[in-house]
C-alpha positions as CSV (number, residue, x, y, z in Angstrom):
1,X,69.2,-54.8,26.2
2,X,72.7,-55.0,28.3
3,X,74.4,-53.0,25.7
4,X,71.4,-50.3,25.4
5,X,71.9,-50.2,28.9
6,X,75.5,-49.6,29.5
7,X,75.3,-46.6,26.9
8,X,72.7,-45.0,28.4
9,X,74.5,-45.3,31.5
10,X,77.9,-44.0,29.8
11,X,76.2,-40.7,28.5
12,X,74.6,-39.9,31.8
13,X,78.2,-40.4,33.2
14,X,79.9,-38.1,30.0
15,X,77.0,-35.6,30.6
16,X,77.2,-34.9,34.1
17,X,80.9,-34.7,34.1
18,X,80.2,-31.8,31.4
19,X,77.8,-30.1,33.7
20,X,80.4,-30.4,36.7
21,X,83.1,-28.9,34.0
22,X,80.1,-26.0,32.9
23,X,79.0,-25.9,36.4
24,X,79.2,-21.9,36.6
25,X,77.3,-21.9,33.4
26,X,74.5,-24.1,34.3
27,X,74.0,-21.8,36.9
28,X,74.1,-18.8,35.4
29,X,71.8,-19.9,32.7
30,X,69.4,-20.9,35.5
31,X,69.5,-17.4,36.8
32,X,69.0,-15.1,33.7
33,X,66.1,-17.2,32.9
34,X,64.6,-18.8,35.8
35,X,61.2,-17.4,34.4
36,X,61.0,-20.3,32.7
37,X,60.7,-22.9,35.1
38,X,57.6,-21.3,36.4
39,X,56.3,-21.1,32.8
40,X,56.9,-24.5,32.5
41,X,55.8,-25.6,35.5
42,X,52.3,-23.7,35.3
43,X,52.0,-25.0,31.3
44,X,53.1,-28.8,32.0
45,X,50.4,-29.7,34.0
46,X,47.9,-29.6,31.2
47,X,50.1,-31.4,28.7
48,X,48.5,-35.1,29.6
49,X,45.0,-33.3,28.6
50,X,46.0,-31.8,25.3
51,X,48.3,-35.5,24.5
52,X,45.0,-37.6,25.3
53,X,43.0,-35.6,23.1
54,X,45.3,-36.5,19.9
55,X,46.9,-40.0,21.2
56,X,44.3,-42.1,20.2
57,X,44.8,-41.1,16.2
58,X,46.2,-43.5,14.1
59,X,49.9,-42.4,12.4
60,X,51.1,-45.8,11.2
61,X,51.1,-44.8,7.7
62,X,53.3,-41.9,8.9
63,X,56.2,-43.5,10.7
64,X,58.4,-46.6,11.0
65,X,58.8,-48.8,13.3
66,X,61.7,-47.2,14.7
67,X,59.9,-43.7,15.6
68,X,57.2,-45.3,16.4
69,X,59.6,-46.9,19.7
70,X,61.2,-43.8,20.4
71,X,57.7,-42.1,20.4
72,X,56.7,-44.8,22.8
73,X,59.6,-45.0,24.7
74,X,59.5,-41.3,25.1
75,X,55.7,-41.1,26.0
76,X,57.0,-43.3,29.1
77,X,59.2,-40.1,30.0
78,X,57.0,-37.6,29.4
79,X,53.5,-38.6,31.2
80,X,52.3,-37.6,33.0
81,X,53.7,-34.4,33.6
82,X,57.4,-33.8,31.7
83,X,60.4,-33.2,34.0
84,X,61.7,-29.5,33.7
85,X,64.4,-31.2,32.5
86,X,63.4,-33.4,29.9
87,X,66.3,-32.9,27.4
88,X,68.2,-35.1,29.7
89,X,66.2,-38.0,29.0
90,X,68.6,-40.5,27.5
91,X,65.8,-41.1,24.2
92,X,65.3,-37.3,24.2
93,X,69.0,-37.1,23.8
94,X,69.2,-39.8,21.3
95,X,66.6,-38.9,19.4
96,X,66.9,-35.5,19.2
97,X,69.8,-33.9,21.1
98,X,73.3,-33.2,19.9
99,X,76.1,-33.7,22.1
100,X,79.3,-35.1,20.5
101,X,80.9,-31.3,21.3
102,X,84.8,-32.2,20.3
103,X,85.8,-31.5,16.9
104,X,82.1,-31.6,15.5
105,X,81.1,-28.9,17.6
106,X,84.4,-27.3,16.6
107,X,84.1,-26.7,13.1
108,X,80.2,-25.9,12.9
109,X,81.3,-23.0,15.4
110,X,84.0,-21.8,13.5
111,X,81.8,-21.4,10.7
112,X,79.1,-19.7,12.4
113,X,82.1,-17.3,13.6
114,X,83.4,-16.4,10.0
115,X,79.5,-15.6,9.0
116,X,78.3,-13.7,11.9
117,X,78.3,-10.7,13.6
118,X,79.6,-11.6,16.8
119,X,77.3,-10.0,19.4
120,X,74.3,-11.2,16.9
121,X,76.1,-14.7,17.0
122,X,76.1,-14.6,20.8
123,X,72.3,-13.4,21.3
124,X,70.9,-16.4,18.7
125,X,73.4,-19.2,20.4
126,X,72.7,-18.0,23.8
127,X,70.2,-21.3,25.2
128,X,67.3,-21.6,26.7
129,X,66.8,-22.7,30.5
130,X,63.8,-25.1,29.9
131,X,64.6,-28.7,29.4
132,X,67.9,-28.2,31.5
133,X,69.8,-28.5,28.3
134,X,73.6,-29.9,28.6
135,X,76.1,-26.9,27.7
136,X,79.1,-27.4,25.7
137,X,80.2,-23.6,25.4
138,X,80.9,-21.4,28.2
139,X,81.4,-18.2,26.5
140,X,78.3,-18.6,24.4
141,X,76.1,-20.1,27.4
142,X,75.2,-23.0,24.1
143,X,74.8,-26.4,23.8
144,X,75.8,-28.5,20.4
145,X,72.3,-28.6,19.7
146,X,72.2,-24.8,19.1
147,X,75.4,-24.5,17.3
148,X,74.5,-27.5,15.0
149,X,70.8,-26.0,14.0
150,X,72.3,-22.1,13.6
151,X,74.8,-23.6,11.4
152,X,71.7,-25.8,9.0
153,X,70.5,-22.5,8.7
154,X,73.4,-20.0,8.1
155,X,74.7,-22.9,6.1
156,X,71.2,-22.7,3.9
157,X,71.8,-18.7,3.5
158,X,75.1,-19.0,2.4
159,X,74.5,-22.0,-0.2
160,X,71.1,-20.6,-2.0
161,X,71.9,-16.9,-1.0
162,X,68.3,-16.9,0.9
163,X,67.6,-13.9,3.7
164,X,65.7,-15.8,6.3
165,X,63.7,-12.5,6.9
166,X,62.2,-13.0,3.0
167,X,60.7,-15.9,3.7
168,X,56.8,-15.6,5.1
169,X,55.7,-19.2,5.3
170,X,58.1,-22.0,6.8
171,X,57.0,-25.7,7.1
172,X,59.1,-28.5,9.4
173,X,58.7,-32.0,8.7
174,X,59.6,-33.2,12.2
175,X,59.9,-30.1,14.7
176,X,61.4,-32.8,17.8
177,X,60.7,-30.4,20.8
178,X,60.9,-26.8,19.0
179,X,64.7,-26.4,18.8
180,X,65.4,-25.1,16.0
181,X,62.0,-23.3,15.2
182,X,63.2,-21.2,18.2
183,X,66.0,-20.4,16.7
184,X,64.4,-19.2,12.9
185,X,62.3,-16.9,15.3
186,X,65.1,-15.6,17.3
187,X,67.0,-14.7,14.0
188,X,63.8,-13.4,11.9
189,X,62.3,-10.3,13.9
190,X,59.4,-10.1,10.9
191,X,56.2,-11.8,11.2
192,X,56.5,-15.0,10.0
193,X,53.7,-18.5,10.0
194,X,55.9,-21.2,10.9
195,X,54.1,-25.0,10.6
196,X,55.9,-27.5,12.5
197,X,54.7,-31.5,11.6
198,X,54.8,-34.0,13.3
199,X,53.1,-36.9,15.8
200,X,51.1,-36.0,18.7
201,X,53.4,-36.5,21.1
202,X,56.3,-33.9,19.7
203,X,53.2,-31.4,18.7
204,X,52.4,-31.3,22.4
205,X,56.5,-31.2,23.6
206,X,56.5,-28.3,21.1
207,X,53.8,-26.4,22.4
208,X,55.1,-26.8,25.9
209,X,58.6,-25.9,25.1
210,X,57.8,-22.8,23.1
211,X,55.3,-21.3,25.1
212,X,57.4,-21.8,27.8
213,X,60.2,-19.7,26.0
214,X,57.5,-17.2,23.8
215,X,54.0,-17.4,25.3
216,X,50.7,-19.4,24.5
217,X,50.0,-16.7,22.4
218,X,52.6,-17.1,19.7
219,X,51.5,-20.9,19.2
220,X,48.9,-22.3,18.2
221,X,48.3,-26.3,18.5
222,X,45.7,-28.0,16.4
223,X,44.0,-30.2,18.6
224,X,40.7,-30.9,15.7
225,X,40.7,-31.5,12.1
226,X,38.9,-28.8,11.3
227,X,41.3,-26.4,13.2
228,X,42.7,-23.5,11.2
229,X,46.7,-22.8,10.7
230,X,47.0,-19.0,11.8
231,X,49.0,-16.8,9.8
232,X,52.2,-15.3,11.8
233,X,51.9,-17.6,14.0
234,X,54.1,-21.1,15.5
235,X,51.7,-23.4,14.1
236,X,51.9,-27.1,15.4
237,X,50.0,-29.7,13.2
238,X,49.8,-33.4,14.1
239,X,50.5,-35.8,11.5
240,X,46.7,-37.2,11.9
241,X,45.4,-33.6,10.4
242,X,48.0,-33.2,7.6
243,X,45.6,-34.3,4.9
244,X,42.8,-31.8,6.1
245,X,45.3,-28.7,5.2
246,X,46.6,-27.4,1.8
247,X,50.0,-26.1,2.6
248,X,51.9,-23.3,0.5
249,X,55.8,-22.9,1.8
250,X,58.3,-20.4,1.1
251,X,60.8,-22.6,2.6
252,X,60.7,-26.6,3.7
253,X,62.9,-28.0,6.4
254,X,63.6,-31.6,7.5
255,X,66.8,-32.5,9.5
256,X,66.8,-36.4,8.9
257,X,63.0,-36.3,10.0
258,X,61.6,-37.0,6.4
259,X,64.5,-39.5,5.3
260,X,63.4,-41.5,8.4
261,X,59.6,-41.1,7.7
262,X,57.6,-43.7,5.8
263,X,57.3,-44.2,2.1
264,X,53.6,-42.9,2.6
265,X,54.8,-39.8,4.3
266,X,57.9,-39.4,1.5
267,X,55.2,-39.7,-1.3
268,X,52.8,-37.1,0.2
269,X,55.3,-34.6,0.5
270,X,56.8,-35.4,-3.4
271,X,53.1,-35.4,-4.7
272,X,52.9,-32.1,-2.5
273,X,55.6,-30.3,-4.6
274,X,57.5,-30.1,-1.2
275,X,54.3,-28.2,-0.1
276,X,54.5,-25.6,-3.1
277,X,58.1,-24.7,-1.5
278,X,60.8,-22.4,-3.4
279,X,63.4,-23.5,-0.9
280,X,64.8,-26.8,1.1
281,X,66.8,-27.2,3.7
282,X,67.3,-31.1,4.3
283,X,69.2,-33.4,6.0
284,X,69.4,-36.8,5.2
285,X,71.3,-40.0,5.7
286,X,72.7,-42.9,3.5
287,X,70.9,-46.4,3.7
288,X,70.9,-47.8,7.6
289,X,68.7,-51.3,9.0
290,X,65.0,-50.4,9.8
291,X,64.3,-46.9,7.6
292,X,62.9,-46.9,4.6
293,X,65.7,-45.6,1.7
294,X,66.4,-42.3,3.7
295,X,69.2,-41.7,0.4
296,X,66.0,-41.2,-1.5
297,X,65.5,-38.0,-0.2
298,X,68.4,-36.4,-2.1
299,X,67.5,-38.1,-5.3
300,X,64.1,-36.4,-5.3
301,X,65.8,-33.1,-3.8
302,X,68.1,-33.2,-6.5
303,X,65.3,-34.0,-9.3
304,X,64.1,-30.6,-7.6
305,X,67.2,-28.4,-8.7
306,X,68.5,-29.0,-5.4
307,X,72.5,-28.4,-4.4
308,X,73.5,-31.9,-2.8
309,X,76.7,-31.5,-0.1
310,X,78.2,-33.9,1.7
311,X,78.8,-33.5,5.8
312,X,82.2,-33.8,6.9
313,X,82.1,-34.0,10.3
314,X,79.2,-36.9,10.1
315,X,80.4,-39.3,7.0
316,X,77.3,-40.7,5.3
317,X,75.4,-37.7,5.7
318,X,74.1,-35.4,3.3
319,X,72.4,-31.6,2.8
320,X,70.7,-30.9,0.5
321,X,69.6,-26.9,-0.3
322,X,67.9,-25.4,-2.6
């Protein structure tokens, strides 16, 4: 407990020194997009109402123990009306926010650099005000969140020779708060039905966080079993409803969300075919205390026909594309 402590206390100190560094940033972010806080504010006062409709359904065979404490952990943050910024939440951060910056952030940048056009590069990177993310590049107005989920994607592109904008279905084992679902719709201009999957709680962050930043209209929460998925749209499907849908993908993402799932959840997707997908874009880790073999995901990836690279910048981790 001590220990948990003093490092939650350490990256609150790290993180506000950042935003004292990126001060001018912060505030400029703040001003180009200060429509946001009063989308946010307006939408977050009904998230309790759509949560409680969908907290009560039972995900066990979905998750381990160890999402199962983040989830509740995080509930504790959220309820019962989120902070504007909630991506400084020291679980949300965790959990699901990148910021080592340093060399990692380095390299994944560079990258990006050498595959992009650069005024493309800086409209995509360019963050969103909701959450109060923590940025790590000035010129870009970007945090290490950003730059790390552009560079699973261009990475994808460049490995399997995939055009994003080809792709008409796109399914996300373990969405987090929207991130990087934003970003596929900033880069794909086409009509495209994305299907984000995952526990009640990050369903509803979702849907708050991208209506904030696109509109109600462009997503669509399933709060009932019998709920339809809606073609062209940001489609955001609890884990309780997963079994009432018959899901065909184009493409299949999971950044460490499936290799930290359940065996259940593991074997649904496997018996799934990877939800009929042509493509995957994982991310998975070796063997650590408290998941269930996350390394197993690249075994059955591979079995797939799947290209199997290792991460330099985070040793023990893995991609696998296809």
């Amino acid at each position: 407990m001590i220990q948990n402590f003093l490092l939650d206390q350490f990256r609150i100190l790290r993180n506000n020194y950042f935003r004292l560094r990126l001060r001018a940033s912060h505030s400029r972010l703040a001003e180009i997009k200060a429509y946001q806080r009063k989308q946010f504010d307006k939408l977050s006062i009904t998230f309790s109402k759509k949560y409680y409709r969908l907290n009560s359904l039972d995900i066990s065979k979905f998750t381990t123990p160890l999402w199962r404490k983040f989830n509740s952990q995080i509930e504790k943050s959220l309820l019962p009306i989120p902070s504007f910024s909630f991506l400084n939440d020291p679980t949300v951060m965790v959990s699901m926010f990148a910021t080592a910056g340093g060399g990692w952030l380095k390299k994944e940048l560079k990258f990006l650099q050498e595959k992009m056009d650069k005024k493309v590069l800086k409209k995509v990177l360019e963050e969103d005000y909701a959450g109060e993310p923590l940025l790590l590049n000035s010129y870009y107005l970007t945090s290490h969140t950003v730059i790390h989920h552009l560079h699973h994607l261009i990475k994808f592109t460049e490995r399997t020779k995939t055009k994003l904008e080809n792709l008409n279905t796109i399914v996300e084992w373990g969405g987090g708060y929207g991130s990087l679902i934003r970003i596929l719709k900033k880069i794909n201009q086409k009509k495209t039905t994305y299907i984000s999957i995952d526990t009640p709680l990050f369903v509803c962050l979702q849907w708050l966080y991208l209506s904030t930043i696109f509109g109600e209209k462009e997503i669509n929460l399933l709060l009932g079993p019998k709920d339809k998925i809606k073609n062209n749209k940001i489609n955001l499907l609890p884990l309780p409803f997963l079994e009432n849908h018959e899901i065909n993908a184009d493409l299949f993402i999971s950044t460490w969300a499936l290799s930290e799932s359940s065996k259940y959840s593991q074997d649904y997707v496997l018996k799934k075919n990877w939800f009929n997908a042509k493509h995957l874009l994982l991310a998975y880790q070796d063997n650590p205390s408290g998941l269930f073999n996350p390394s197993r995901i690249g075994k059955l990836a591979k079995d797939k026909g799947a290209i199997i690279e290792d991460m330099e910048f985070l040793p023990g981790n893995h991609y696998a594309f296809l």
